[in-house]
PDB file with one MODEL, atoms N, CA, C and O in Angstrom:
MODEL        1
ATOM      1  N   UNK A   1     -15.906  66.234-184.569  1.00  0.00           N
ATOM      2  CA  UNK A   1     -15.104  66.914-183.555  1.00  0.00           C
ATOM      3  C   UNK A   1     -14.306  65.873-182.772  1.00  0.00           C
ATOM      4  O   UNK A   1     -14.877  64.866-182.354  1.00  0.00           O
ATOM      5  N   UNK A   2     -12.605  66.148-182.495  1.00  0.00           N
ATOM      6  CA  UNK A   2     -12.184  65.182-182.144  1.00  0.00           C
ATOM      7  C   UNK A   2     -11.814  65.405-180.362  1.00  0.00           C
ATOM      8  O   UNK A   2     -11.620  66.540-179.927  1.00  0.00           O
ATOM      9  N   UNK A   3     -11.776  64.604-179.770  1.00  0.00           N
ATOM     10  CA  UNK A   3     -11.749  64.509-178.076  1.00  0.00           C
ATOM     11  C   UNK A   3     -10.567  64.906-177.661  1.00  0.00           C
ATOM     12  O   UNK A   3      -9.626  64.207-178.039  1.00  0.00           O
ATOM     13  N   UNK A   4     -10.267  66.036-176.837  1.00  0.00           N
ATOM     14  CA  UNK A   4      -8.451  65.974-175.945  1.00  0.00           C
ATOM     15  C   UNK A   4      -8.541  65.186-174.855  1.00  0.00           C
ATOM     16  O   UNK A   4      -9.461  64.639-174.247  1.00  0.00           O
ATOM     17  N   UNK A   5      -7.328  65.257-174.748  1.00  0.00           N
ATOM     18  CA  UNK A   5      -7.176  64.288-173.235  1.00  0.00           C
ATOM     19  C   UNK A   5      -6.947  65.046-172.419  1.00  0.00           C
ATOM     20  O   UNK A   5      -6.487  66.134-172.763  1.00  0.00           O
ATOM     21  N   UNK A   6      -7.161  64.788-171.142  1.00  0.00           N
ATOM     22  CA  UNK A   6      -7.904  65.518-170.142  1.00  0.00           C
ATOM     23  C   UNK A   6      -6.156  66.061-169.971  1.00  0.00           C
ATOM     24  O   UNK A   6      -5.202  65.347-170.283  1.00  0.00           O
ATOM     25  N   UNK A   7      -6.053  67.360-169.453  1.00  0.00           N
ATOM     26  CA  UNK A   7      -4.363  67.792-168.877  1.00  0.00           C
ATOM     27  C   UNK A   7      -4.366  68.260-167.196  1.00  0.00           C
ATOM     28  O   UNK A   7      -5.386  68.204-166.509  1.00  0.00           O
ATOM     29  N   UNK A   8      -3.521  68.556-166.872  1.00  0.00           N
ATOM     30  CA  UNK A   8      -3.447  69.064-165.372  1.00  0.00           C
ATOM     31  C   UNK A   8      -3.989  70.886-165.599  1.00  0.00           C
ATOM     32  O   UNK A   8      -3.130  71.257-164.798  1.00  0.00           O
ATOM     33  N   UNK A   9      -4.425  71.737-165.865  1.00  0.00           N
ATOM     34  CA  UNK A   9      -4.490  72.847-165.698  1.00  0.00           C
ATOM     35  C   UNK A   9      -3.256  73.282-165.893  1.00  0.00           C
ATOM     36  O   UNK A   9      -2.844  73.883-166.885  1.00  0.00           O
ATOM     37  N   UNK A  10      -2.613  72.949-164.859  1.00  0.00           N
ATOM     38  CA  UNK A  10      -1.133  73.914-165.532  1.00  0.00           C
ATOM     39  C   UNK A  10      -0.617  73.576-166.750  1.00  0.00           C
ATOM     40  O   UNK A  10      -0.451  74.460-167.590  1.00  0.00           O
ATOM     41  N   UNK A  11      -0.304  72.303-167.011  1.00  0.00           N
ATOM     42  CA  UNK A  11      -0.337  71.780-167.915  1.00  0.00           C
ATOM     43  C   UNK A  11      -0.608  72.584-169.411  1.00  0.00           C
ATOM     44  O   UNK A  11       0.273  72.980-170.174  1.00  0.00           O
ATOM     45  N   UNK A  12      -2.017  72.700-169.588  1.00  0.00           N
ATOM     46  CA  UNK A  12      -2.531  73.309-170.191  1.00  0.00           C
ATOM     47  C   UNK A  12      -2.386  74.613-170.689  1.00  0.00           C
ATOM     48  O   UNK A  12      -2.681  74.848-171.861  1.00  0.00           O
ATOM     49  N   UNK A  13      -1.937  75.550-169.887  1.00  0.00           N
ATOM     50  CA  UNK A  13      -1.541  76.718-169.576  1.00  0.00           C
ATOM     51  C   UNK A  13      -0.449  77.067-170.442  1.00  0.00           C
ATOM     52  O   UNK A  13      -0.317  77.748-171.459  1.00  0.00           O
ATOM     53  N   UNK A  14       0.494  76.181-169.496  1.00  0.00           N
ATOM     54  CA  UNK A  14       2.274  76.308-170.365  1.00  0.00           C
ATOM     55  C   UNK A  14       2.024  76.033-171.858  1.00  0.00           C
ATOM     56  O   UNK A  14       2.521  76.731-172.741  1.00  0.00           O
ATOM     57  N   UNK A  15       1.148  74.872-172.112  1.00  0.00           N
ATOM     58  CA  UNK A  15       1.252  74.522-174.027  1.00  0.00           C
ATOM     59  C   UNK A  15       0.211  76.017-174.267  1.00  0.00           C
ATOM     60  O   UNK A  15       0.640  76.634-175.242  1.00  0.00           O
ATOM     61  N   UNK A  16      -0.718  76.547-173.781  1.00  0.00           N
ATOM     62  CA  UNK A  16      -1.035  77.484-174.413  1.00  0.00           C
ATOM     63  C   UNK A  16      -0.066  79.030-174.230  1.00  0.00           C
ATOM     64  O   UNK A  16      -0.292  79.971-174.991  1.00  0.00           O
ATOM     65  N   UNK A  17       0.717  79.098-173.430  1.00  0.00           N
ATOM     66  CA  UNK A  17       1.482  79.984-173.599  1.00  0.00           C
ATOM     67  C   UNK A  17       2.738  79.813-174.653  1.00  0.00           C
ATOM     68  O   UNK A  17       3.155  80.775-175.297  1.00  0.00           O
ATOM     69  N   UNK A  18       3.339  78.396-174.771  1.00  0.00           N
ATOM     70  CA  UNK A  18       3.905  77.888-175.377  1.00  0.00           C
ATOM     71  C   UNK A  18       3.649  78.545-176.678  1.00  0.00           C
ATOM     72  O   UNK A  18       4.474  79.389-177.027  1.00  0.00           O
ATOM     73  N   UNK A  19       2.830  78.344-177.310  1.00  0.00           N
ATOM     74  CA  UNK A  19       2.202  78.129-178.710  1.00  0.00           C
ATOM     75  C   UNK A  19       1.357  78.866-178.996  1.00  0.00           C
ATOM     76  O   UNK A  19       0.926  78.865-180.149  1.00  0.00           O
ATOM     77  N   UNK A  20       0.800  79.822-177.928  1.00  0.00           N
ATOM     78  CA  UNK A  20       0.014  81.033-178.151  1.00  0.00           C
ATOM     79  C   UNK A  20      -1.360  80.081-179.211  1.00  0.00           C
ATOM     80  O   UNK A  20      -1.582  80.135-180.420  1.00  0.00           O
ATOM     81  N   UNK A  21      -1.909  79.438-178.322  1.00  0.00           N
ATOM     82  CA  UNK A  21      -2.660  78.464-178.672  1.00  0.00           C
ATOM     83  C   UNK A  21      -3.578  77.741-177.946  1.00  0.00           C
ATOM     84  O   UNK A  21      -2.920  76.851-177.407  1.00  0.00           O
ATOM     85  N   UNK A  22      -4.986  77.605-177.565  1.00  0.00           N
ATOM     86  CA  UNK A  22      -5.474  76.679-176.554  1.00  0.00           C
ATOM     87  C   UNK A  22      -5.444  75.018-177.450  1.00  0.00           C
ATOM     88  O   UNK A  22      -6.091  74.837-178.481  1.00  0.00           O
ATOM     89  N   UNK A  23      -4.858  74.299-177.016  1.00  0.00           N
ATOM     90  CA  UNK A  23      -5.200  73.010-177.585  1.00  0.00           C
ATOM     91  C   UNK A  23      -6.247  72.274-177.264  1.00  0.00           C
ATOM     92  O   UNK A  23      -6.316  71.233-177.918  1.00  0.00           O
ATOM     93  N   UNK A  24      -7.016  72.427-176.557  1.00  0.00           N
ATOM     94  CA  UNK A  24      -8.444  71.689-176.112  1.00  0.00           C
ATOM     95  C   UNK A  24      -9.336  72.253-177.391  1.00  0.00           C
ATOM     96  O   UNK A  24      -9.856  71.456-178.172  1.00  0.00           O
ATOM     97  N   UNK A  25      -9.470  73.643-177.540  1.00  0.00           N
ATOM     98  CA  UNK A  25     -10.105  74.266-179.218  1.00  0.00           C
ATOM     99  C   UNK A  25      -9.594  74.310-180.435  1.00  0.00           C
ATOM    100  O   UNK A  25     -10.198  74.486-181.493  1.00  0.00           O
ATOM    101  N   UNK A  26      -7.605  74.018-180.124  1.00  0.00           N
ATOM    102  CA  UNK A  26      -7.631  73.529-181.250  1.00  0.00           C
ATOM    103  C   UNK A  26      -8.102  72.343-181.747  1.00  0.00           C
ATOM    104  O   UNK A  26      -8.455  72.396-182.926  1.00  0.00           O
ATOM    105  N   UNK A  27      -8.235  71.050-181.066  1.00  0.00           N
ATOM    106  CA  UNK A  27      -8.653  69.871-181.375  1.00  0.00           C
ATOM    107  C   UNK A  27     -10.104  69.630-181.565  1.00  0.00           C
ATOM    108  O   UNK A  27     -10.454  68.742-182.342  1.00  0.00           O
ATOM    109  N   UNK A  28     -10.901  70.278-180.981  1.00  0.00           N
ATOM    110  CA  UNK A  28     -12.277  70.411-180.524  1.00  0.00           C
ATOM    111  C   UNK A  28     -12.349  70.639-182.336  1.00  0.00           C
ATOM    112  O   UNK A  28     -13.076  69.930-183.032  1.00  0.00           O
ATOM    113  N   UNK A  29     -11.618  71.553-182.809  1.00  0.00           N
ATOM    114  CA  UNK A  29     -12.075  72.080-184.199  1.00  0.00           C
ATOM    115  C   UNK A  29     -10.965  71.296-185.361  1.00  0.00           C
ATOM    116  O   UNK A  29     -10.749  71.772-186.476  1.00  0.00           O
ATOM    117  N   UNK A  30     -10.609  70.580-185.072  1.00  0.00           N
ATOM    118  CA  UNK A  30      -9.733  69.299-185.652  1.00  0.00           C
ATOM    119  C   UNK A  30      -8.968  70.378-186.456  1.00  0.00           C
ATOM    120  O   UNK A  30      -9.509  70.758-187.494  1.00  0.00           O
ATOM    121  N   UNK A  31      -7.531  71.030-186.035  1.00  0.00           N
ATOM    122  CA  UNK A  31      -7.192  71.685-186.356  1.00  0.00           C
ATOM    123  C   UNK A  31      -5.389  71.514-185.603  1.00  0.00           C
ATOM    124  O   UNK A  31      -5.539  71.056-184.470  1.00  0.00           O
ATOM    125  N   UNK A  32      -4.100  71.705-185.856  1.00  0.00           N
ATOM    126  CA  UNK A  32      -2.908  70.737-185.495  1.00  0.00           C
ATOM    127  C   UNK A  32      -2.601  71.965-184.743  1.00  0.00           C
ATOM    128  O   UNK A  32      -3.013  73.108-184.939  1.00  0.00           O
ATOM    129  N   UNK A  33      -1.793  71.509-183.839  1.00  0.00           N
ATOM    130  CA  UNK A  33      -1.086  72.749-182.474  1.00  0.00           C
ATOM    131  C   UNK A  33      -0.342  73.097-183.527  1.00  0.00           C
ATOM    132  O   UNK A  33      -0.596  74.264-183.828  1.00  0.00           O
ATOM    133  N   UNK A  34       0.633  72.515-184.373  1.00  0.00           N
ATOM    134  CA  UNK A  34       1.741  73.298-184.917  1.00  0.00           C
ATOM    135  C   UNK A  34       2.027  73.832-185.987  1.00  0.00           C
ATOM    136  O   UNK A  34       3.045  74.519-186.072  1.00  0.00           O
ATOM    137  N   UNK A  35       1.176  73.635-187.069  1.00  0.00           N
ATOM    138  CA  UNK A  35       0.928  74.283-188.239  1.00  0.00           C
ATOM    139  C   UNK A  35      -0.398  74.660-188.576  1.00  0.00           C
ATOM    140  O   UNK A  35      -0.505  75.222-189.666  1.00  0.00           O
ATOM    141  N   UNK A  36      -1.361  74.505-187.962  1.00  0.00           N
ATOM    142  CA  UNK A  36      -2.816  75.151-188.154  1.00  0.00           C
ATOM    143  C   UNK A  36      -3.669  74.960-189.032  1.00  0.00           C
ATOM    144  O   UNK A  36      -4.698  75.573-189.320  1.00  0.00           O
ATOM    145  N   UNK A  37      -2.801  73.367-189.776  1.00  0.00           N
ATOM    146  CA  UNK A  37      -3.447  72.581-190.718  1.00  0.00           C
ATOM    147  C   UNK A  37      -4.970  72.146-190.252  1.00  0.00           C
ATOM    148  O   UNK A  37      -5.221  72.114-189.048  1.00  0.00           O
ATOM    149  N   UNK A  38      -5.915  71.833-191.162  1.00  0.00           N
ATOM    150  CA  UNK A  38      -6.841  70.390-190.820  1.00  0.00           C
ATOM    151  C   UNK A  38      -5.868  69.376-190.118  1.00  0.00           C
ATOM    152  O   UNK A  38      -4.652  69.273-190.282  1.00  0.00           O
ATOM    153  N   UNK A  39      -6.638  68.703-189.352  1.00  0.00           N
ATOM    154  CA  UNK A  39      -5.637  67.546-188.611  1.00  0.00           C
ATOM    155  C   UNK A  39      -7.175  66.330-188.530  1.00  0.00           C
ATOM    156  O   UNK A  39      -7.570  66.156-187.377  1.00  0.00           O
ATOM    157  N   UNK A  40      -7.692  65.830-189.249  1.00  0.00           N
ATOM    158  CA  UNK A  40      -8.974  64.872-189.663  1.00  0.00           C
ATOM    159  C   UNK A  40      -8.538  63.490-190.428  1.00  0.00           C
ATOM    160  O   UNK A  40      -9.270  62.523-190.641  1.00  0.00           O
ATOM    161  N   UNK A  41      -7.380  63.617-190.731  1.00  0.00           N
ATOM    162  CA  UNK A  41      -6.989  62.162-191.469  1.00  0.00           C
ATOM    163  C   UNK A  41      -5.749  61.121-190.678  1.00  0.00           C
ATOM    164  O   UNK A  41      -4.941  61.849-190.101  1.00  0.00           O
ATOM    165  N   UNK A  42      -5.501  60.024-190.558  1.00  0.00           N
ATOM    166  CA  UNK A  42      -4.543  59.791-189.552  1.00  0.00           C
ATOM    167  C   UNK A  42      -4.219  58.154-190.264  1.00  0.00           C
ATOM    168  O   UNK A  42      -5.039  57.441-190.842  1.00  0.00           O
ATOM    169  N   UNK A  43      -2.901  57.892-190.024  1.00  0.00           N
ATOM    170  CA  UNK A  43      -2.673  56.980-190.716  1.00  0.00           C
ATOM    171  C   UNK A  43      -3.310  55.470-189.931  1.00  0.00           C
ATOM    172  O   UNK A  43      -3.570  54.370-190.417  1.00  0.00           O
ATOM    173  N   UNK A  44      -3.395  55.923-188.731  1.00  0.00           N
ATOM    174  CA  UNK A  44      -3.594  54.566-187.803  1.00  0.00           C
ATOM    175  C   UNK A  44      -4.397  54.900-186.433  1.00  0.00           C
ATOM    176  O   UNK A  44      -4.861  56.036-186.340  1.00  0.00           O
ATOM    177  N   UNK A  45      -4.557  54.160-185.564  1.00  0.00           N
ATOM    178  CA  UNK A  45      -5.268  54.447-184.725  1.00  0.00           C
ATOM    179  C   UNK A  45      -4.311  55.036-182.878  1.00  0.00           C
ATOM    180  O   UNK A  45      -4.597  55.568-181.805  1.00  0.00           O
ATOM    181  N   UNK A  46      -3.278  54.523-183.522  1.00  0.00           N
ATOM    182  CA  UNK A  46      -2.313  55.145-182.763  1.00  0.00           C
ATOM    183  C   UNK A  46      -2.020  56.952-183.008  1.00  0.00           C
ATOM    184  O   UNK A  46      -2.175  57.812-182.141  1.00  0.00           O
ATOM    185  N   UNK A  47      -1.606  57.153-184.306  1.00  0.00           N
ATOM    186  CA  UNK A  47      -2.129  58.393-184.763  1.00  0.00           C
ATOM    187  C   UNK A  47      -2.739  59.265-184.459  1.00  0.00           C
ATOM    188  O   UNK A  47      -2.400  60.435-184.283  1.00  0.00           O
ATOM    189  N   UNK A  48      -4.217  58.517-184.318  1.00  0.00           N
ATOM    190  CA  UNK A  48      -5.374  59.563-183.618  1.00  0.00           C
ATOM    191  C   UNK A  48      -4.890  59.365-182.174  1.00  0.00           C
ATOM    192  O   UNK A  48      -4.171  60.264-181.736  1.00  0.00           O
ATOM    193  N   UNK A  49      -5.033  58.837-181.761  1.00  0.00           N
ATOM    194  CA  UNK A  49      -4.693  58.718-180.111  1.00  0.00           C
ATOM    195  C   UNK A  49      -3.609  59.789-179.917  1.00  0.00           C
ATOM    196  O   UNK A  49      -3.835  60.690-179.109  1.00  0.00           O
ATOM    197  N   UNK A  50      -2.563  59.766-180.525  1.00  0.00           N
ATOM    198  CA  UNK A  50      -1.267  60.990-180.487  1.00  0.00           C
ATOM    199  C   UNK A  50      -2.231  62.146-180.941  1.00  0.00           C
ATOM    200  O   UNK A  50      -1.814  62.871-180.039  1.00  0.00           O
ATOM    201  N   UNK A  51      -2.860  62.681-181.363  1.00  0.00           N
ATOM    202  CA  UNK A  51      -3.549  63.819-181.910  1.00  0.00           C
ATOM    203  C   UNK A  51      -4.537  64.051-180.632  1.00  0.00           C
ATOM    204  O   UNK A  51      -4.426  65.186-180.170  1.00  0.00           O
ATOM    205  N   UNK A  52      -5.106  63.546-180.228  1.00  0.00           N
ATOM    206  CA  UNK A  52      -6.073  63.591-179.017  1.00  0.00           C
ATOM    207  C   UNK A  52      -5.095  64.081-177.808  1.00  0.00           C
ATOM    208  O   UNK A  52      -5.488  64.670-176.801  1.00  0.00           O
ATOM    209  N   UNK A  53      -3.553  63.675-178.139  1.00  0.00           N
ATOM    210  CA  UNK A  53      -2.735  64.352-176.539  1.00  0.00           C
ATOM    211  C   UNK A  53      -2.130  65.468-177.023  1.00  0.00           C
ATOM    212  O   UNK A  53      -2.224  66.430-176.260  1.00  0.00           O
ATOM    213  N   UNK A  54      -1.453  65.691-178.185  1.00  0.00           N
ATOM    214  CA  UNK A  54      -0.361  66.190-178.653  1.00  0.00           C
ATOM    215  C   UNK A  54      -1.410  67.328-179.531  1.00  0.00           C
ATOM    216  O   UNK A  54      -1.129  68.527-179.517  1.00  0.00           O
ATOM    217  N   UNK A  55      -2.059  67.051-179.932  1.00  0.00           N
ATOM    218  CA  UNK A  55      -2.899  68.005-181.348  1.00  0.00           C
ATOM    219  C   UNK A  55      -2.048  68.388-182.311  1.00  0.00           C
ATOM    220  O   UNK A  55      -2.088  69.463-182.909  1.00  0.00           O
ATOM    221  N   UNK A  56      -1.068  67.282-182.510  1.00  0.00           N
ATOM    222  CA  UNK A  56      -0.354  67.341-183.715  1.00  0.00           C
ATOM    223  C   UNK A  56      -1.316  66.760-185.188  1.00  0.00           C
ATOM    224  O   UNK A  56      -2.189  65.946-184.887  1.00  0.00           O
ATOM    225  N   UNK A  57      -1.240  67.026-186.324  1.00  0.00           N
ATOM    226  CA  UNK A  57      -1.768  66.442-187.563  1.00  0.00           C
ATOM    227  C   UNK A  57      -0.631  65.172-187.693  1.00  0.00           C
ATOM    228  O   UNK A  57       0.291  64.821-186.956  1.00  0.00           O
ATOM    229  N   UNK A  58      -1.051  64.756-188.744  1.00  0.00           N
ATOM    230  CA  UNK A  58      -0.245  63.348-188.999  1.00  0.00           C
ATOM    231  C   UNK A  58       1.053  63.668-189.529  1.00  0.00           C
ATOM    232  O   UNK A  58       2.087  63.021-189.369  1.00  0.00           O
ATOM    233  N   UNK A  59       0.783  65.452-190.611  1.00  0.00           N
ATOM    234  CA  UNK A  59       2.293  65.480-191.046  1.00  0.00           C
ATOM    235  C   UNK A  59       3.323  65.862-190.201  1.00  0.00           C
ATOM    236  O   UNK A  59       4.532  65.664-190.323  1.00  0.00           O
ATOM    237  N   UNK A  60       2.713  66.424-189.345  1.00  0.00           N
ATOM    238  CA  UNK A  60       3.740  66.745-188.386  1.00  0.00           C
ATOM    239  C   UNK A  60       4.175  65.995-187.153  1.00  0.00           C
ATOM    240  O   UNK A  60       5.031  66.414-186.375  1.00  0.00           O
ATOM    241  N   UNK A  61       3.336  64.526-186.994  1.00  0.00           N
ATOM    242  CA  UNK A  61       3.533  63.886-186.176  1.00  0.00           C
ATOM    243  C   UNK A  61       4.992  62.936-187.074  1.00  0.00           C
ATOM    244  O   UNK A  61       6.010  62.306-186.787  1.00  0.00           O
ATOM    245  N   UNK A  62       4.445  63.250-187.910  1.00  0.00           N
ATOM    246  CA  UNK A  62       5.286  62.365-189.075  1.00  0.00           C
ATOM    247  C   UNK A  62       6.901  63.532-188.881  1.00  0.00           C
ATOM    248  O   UNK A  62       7.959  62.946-188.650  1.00  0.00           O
ATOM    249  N   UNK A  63       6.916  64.623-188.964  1.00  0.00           N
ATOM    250  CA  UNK A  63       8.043  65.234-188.707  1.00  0.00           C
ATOM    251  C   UNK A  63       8.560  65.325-187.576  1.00  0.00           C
ATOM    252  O   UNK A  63       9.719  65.740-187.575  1.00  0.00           O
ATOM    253  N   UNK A  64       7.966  65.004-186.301  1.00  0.00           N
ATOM    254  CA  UNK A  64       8.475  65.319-185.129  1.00  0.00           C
ATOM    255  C   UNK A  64       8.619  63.276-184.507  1.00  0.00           C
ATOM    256  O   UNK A  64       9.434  62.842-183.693  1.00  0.00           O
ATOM    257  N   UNK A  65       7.945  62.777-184.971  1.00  0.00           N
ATOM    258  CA  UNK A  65       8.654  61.062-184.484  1.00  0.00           C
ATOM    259  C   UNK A  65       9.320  60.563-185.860  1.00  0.00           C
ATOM    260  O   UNK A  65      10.275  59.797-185.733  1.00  0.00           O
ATOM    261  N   UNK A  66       8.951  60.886-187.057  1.00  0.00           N
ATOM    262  CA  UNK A  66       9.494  60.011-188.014  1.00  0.00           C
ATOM    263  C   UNK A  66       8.242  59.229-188.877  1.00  0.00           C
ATOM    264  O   UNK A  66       7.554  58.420-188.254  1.00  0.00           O
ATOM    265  N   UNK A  67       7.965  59.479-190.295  1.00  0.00           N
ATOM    266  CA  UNK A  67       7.170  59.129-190.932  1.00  0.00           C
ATOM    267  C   UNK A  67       6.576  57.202-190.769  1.00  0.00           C
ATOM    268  O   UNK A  67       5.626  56.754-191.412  1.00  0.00           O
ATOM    269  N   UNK A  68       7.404  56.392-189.795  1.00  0.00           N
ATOM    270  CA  UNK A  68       7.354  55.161-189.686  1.00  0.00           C
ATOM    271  C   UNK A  68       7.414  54.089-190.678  1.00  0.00           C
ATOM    272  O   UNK A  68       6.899  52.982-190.520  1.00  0.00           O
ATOM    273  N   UNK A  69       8.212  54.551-191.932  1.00  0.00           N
ATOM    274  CA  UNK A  69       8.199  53.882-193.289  1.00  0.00           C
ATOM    275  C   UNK A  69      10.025  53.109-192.914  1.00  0.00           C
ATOM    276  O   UNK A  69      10.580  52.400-193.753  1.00  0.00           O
TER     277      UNK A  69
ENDMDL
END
């Protein structure tokens, strides 16, 4: 099970209204805010760290900053 980072409450709120989504359970269940993939593999340790704020998976972290190749 992977850790979120702590948010402001409101915070929290807006991305779950956002996305019709809690991200604290999506991550809790290693699972990506934006495609509802598994999100358990990560290229780097920066990676996971972005997944712990964002609860993006890697492919989509990879689509939304750029695959870093």
């Amino acid at each position: 099970m992977s850790e979120f980072t702590k948010k402001h409450p409101e915070i929290d709120a807006f991305i779950k209204n956002l996305f019709g989504k809690d991200r604290q359970q999506m991550i809790e269940n290693n699972l990506c805010m934006m495609c509802n993939n598994s999100a358990t593999e990560f290229r780097d340790e920066l990676s996971e760290k972005e997944y712990s704020i964002s609860g993006m998976c890697q492919g989509c972290q990879d689509k939304v900053f750029g695959d870093g190749a």
